[in-house]
Structures are given as structure tokens and as C-alpha cells.
C-alpha atoms as one frame of an Amber mdcrd trajectory, in Angstrom:
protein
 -42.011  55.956 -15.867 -40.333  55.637 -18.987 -40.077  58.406 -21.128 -41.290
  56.604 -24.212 -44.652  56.340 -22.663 -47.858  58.198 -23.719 -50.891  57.277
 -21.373 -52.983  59.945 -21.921 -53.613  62.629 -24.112 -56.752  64.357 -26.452
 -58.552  62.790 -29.230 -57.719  64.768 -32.316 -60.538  65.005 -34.909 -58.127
  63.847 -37.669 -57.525  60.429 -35.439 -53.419  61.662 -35.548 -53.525  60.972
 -31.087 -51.952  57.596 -30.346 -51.142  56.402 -26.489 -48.089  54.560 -25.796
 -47.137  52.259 -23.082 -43.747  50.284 -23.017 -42.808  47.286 -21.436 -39.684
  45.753 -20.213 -38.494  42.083 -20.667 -38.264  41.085 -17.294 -35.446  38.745
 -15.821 -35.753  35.772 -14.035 -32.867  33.738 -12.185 -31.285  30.505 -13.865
 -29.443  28.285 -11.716 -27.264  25.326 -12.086 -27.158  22.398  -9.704 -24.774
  19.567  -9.170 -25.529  16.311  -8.895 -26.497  16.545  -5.169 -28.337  19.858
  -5.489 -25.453  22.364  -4.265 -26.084  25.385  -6.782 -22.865  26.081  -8.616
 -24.100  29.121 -10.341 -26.981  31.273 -10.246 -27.393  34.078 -13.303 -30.272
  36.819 -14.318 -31.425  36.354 -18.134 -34.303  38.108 -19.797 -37.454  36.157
 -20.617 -37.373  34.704 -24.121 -33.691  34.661 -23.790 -31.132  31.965 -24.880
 -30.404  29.450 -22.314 -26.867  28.221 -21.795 -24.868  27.181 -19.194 -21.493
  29.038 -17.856 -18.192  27.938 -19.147 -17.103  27.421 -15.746 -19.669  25.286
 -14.332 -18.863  21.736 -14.061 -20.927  19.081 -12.148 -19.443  16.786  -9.688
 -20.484  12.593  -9.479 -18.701   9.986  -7.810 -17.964   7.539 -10.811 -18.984
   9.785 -13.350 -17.150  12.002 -16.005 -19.570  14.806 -16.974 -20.001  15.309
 -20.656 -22.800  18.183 -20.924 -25.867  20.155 -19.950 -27.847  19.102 -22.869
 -29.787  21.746 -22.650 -31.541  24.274 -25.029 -34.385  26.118 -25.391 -35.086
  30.030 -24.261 -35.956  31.590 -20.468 -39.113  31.045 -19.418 -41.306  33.712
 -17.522 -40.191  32.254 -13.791 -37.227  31.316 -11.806 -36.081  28.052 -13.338
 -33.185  25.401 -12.144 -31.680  22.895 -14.227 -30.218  19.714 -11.829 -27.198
  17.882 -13.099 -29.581  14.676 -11.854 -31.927  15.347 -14.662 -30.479  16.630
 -17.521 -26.740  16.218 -17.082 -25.249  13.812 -19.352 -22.878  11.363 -17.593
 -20.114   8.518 -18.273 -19.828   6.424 -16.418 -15.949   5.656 -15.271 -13.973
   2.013 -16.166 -11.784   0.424 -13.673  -9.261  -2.195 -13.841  -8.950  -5.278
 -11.470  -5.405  -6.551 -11.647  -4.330 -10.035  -9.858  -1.569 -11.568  -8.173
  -0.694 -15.052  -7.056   0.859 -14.121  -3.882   3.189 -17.079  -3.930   1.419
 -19.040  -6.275   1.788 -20.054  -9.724  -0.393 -19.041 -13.032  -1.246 -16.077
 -14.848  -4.350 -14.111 -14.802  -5.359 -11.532 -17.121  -6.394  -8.090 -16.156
 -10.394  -7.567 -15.864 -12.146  -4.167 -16.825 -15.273  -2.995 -14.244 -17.670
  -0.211 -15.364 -18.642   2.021 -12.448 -22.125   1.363 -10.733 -22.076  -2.391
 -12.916 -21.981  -5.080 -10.993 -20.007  -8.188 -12.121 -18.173 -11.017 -11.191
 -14.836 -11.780 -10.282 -12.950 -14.206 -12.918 -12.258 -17.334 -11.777  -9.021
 -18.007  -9.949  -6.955 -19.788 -11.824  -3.655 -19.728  -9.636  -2.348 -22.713
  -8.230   0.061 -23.209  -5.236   1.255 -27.079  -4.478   0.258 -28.074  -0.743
  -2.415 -24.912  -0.561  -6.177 -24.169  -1.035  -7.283 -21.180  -2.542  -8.795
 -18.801   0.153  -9.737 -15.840  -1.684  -8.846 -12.308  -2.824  -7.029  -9.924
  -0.233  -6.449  -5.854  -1.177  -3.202  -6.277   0.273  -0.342  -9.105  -0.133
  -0.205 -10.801   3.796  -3.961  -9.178   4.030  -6.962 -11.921   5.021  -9.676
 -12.837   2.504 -12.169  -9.873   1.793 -13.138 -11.484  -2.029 -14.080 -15.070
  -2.463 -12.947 -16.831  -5.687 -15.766 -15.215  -8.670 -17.748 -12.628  -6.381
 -20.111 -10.332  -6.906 -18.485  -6.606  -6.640 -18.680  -3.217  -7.601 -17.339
  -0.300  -7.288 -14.303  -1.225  -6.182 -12.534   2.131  -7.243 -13.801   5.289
  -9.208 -11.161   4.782 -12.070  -7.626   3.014 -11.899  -6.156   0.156 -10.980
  -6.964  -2.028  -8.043  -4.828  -5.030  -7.189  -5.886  -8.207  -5.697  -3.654
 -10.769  -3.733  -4.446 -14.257  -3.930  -4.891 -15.593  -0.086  -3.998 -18.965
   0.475  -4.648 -21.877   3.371  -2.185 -24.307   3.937  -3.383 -27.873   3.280
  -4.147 -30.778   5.637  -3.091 -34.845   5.416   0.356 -34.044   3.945   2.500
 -37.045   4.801   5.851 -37.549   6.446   7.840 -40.325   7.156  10.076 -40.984
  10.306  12.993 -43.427  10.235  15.330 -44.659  12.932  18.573 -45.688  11.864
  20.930 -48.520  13.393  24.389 -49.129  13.325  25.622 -52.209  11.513  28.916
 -53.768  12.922  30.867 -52.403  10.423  29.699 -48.822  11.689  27.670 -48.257
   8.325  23.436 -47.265   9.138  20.653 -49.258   7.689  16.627 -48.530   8.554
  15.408 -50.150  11.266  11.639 -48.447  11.846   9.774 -45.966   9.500   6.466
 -44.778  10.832   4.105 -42.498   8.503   2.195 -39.421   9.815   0.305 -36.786
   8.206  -0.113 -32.996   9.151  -1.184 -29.766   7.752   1.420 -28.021   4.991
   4.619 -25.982   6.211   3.547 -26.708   9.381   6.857 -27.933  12.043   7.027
 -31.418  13.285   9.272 -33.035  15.034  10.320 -36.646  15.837  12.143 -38.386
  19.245  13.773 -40.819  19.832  11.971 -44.812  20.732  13.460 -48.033  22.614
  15.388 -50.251  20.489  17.049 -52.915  22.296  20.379 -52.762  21.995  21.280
 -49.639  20.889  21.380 -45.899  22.110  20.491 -43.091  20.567  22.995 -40.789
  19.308  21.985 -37.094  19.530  24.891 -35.691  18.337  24.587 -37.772  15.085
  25.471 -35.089  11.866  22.497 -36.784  10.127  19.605 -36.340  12.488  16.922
 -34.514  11.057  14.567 -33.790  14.309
């Protein structure tokens, strides 16, 4: 019992006898949850008290810089939490999407993201003679994970992410085949050109065909096969 208290006593004909009873503040627990709902920090503070958070407790949010509690106010008469998912105050994080034209030609600026935005890829505006545009790779001999102005987000939590332009070779390119004969004074004229097609920086190859009177000469410096 504390020794401030008077709980009984006898009535004094003057009226002078006055009981006392104290009370003590009582403490509750305050704690501080991240994002997910770990506790970071737990403390004891007296009802009525001022409420503020720890110096050292710092939420955690994938995306996210934390920029407060926002909270104010005094200790209620319970156990009371306050959740970084309610009353935290959050930023969300900017990202940049760089591009490269992998062996094609152009320039494309830089694009900024915001984290948990969605938003579309810029157009591609690369170009590479004999090749279609295939999409956007994460890495430079990577396959197409991006087509040209996608939907994406979060692509990173901050920094830079480069994309590769990914490119198909082209089809109906032509070629031309010639077959050269000797003239009596040993110079060459074009005898037969045929025309083909096929698909760009792909290998062909041409042989040789009947033409009376001649022979074909494999070990001929010129021969392009």
C-alpha cells in the first residue's frame, strides 16, 4: 500500500479528518509493426502519455522509401499497436528503363517507371536493315521477354534496368547466281543469271549446271560458291 494513503480513520467534530487514496498511472505496451506485421519494437508508456516512435525503428517495403510514423496523440488506457500498413507514410521508389539496339541503329531515350505503376513500354524506334523487330531481351543474345510497347511493372525496386533490342532475320531477300563463260580471247562474259530469295544472313550456296561446251572450272580465283 502506498504510504500516502489514508483509508480509514475517525470523524473529528471540527470536520479536520480527510481519507486519502492514491492512484498510479498505469502502463500499457506500444508496439511498432512493419509493413508485414513483424513487431520491430515493443515499449511500456504511462496512460495519458506522449506517443512517439523510437529513433531506431524503421519500417521495411519492397518499393517503398519510408518517410514517417505520422503519428500523434497520447497512450490510451490498453495495449495499442501502430502497423506501418496503416499509418506509415510511404514513397514510392522511381526506376529507370534504359535501351539498346543490339546491333541496330537509332537512339532511344531513357524512360522513368514509378514503383507499383504500371505503364507502357515506348515504342521501339530502332531499326536494323534486313531484320524485324522481335522484342525486348534483359540480356544482349537473350530471347524476347518484352514485346515492342508492353505493359510492365516493377521491373526493379530503384536503378537502372537495361533492355536489348531482339531481332529476327528477314525473309524474301534476293540473290542472284551467274555462270560465267570464257570468250576466245580468254576474257569472261555472263552466260546465265538465275534469281532466288532466302531469309537474311542466312548461307547459300550455288553449283555448277550443263553448258554445252564448256567445263566448269573449280579452281577459278573468282568463284564465289
Amino acid at each position: 500500500a502506498d504510504a500516502h494513503n489514508v483509508t480509514k480513520g475517525n470523524i473529528a467534530g471540527d470536520g479536520s479528518l480527510v481519507l486519502k487514496l492514491y492512484y498510479s498511472r498505469n502502463s500499457y505496451t506500444l508496439s511498432w509493426l512493419d509493413y508485414d506485421g513483424t513487431e520491430l519494437a515493443s515499449q511500456s508508456v504511462l496512460f495519458e502519455a506522449p506517443i512517439a516512435a523510437p529513433d531506431a525503428v524503421t519500417p521495411q517495403r519492397m518499393g517503398y522509401r519510408f518517410l514517417g510514423w505520422n503519428v500523434s496523440g497520447t497512450m490510451p488506457a490498453k495495449n495499442t499497436s501502430f502497423s506501418a500498413k496503416q499509418d506509415g507514410n510511404w514513397s514510392a521508389n522511381t526506376y529507370t528503363v534504359s535501351f539498346d539496339a543490339n546491333g541496330g541503329q537509332g537512339t532511344m531515350e531513357n524512360q522513368s517507371f514509378t514503383y507499383d505503376q504500371a505503364q507502357f513500354l515506348q515504342a521501339n524506334s530502332f531499326t536494323r536493315k534486313g531484320y524485324i523487330f522481335a522484342g525486348w531481351s534483359t540480356e544482349p543474345g537473350g530471347k524476347a521477354v518484352y514485346a515492342d510497347q508492353q505493359q510492365i511493372e516493377n521491373l526493379l525496386t530503384s536503378g537502372t534496368a537495361q533492355l536489348y533490342a531482339v531481332w529476327t532475320a528477314g525473309d524474301g531477300y534476293g540473290y542472284r547466281v551467274e555462270h560465267y563463260v570464257q570468250q576466245p580471247d580468254g576474257s569472261y562474259r555472263v552466260d546465265t543469271t538465275a534469281s532466288f530469295s532466302g531469309v537474311m544472313d542466312s548461307e547459300v550456296s550455288a553449283s555448277s549446271i550443263r553448258i554445252q561446251g564448256y567445263t566448269f572450272n573449280a579452281d577459278h580465283p573468282d568463284n564465289v560458291l
